[in-house]
C-alpha positions in Angstrom: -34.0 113.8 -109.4 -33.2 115.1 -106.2 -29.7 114.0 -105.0 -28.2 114.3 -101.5 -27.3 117.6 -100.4 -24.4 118.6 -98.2 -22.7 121.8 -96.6 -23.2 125.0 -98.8 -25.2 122.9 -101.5 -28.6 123.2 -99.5 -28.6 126.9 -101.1 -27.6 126.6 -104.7 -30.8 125.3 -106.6 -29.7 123.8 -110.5 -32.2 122.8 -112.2 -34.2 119.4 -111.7 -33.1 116.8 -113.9 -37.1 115.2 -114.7 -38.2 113.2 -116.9 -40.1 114.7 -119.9 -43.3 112.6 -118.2 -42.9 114.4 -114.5 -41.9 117.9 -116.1 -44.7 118.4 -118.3 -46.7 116.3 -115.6 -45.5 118.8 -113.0 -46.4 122.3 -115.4 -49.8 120.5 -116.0 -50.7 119.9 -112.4 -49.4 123.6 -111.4 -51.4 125.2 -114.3 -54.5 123.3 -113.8 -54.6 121.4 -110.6 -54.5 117.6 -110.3 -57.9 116.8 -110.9 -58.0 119.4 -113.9 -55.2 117.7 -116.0 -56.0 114.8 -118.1 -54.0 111.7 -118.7 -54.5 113.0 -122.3 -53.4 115.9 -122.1 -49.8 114.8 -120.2 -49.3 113.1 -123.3 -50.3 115.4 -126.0 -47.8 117.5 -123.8 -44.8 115.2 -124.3 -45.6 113.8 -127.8 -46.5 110.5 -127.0 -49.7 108.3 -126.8 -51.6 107.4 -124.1 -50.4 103.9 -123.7 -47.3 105.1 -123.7 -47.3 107.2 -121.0 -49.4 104.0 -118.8 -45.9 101.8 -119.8 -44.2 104.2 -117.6 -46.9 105.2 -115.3 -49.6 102.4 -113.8 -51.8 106.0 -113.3 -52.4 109.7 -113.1 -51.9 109.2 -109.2 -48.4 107.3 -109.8 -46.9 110.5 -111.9 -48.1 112.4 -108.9 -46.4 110.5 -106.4 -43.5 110.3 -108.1 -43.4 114.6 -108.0 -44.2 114.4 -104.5 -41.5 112.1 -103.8 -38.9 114.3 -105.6 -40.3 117.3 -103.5 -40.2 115.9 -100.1 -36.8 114.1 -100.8 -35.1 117.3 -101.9 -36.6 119.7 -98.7 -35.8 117.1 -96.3 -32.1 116.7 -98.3 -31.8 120.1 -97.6 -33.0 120.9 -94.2 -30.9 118.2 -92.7 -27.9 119.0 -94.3 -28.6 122.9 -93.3 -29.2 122.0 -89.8 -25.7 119.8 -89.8 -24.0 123.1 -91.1 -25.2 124.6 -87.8 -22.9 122.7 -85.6 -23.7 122.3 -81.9 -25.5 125.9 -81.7 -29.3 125.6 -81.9 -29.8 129.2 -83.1 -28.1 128.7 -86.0 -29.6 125.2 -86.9 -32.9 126.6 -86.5 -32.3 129.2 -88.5 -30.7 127.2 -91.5 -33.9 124.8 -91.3 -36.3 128.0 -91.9 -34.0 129.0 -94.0 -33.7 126.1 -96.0 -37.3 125.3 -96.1 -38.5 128.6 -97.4 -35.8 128.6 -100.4 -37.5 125.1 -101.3 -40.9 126.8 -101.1 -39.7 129.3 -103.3 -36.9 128.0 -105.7 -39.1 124.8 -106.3 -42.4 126.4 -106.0 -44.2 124.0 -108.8 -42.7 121.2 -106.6 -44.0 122.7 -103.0 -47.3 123.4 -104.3 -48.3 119.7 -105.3 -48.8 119.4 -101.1 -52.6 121.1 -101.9 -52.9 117.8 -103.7 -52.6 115.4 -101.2 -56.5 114.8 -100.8 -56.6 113.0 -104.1 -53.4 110.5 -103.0 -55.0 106.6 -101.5 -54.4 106.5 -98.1 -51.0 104.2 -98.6 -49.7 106.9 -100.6 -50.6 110.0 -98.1 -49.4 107.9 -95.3 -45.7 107.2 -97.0 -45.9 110.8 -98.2 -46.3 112.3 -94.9 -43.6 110.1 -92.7 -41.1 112.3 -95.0 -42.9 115.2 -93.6 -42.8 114.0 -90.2 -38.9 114.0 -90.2 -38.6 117.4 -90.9 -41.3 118.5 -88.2 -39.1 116.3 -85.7 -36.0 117.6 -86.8 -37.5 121.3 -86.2 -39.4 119.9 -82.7 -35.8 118.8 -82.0 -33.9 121.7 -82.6 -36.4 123.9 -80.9 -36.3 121.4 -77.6 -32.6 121.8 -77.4 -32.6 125.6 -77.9 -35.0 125.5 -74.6 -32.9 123.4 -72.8 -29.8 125.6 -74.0 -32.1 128.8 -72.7 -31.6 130.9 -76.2 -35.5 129.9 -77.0 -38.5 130.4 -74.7 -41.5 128.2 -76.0 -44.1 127.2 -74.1 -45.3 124.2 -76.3 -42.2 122.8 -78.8 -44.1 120.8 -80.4 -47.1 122.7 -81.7 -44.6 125.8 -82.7 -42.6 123.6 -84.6 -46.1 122.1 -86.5 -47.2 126.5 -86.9 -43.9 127.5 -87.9 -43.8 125.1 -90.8 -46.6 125.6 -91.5 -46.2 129.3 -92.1 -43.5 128.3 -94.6 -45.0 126.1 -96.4 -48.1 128.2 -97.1 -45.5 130.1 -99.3 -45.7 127.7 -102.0 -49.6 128.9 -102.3 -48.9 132.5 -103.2 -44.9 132.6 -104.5 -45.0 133.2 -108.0 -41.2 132.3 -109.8 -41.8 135.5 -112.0 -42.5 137.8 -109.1 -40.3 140.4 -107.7 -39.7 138.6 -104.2 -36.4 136.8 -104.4 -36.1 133.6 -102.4 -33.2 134.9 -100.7 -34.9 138.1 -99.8 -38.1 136.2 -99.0 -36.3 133.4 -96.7 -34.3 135.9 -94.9 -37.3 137.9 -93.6 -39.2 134.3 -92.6 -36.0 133.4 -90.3 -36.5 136.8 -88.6 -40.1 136.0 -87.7 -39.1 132.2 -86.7 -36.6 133.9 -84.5 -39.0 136.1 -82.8 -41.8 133.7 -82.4 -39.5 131.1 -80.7 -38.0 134.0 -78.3 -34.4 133.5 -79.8 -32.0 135.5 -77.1 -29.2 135.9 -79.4 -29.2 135.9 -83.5 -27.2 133.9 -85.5 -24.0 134.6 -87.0 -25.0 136.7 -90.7 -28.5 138.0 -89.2 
């Protein structure tokens, strides 16, 4: 599971430590969409029975909730601990947080792309799901707010370029393919440099 992420560690990606449940759970739902994937077929897929599976999982909507969980834990993980790493300079913390972001998008791509399944969550679920969310679209509305006040951004409206820009990164998770020849690093890079532009950054971080 996703663990808590400090310093340098928001950019080295190991690999997630799943249960066999949540990882053949997790291929199934990327290859075939939430609503395509059977409870069967999870279970033919780990080599157990379907009661077995339900001893572990009360539903099909608890195995995705748990995935979602481990997604939004390890982004938010990562984005606050890049934006710490930025110290007191709000270019920099703004670019680790794009950053950051777009290497989850990339380097956990199965993971980012569960968000299309949100409409088949109960409400309860969605609502606990998206408070996660919420903290890291504050913690960007933040850090943007303070780059204004600091005058190295000119934004008009904070809080609706904060909601576009992450939005713009987390549409990567629709397209990124893990076996394409984009690297995350590569890809994450060129993201900042639009993120930079569109909040009318006055001077570039350190590295850029």
């Amino acid at each position: 599971m996703a663990t808590e992420t400090t310093g340098q560690q928001w950019r080295s990606y190991e690999p997630l430590e799943l249960s066999p449940i949540l990882t053949h759970a997790l291929n199934a739902f990327y290859e075939q969409g939430f609503h395509g994937t059977a409870v069967r077929d999870i279970a033919r897929r780990v080599g157990v029975t379907v009661p077995a599976l339900y001893y572990y999982y009360e539903n099909k909507e608890a195995i995705l909730v748990a995935l979602l969980e481990t997604a939004t834990n390890d982004v938010a993980s990562r984005a606050f601990a890049a934006a710490g790493e930025g110290g007191g300079k709000p270019e920099q913390r703004f670019a680790n947080v794009v950053e950051a972001v777009v290497l989850h998008m990339t380097h956990r791509v199965r993971l980012a792309a569960l968000d299309s399944e949100l409409r088949y969550l109960q409400p309860a679920n969605r609502k606990h799901y998206a408070a996660t969310r919420k903290r890291i679209e504050r913690l960007l509305t933040d850090i943007i707010a303070d780059g204004v006040r600091a005058k190295v951004f000119v934004v008009a409206d904070v809080a609706e370029t904060a909601r576009a820009l992450l939005g713009m990164c987390q549409s990567v998770a629709t397209w990124y393919r893990d076996d394409g020849p984009l690297r995350p690093e590569k890809l994450a890079a060129k993201y900042v440099d639009i993120a930079l532009s569109t909040v009318g950054a006055t001077k570039k971080p350190r590295g850029r």
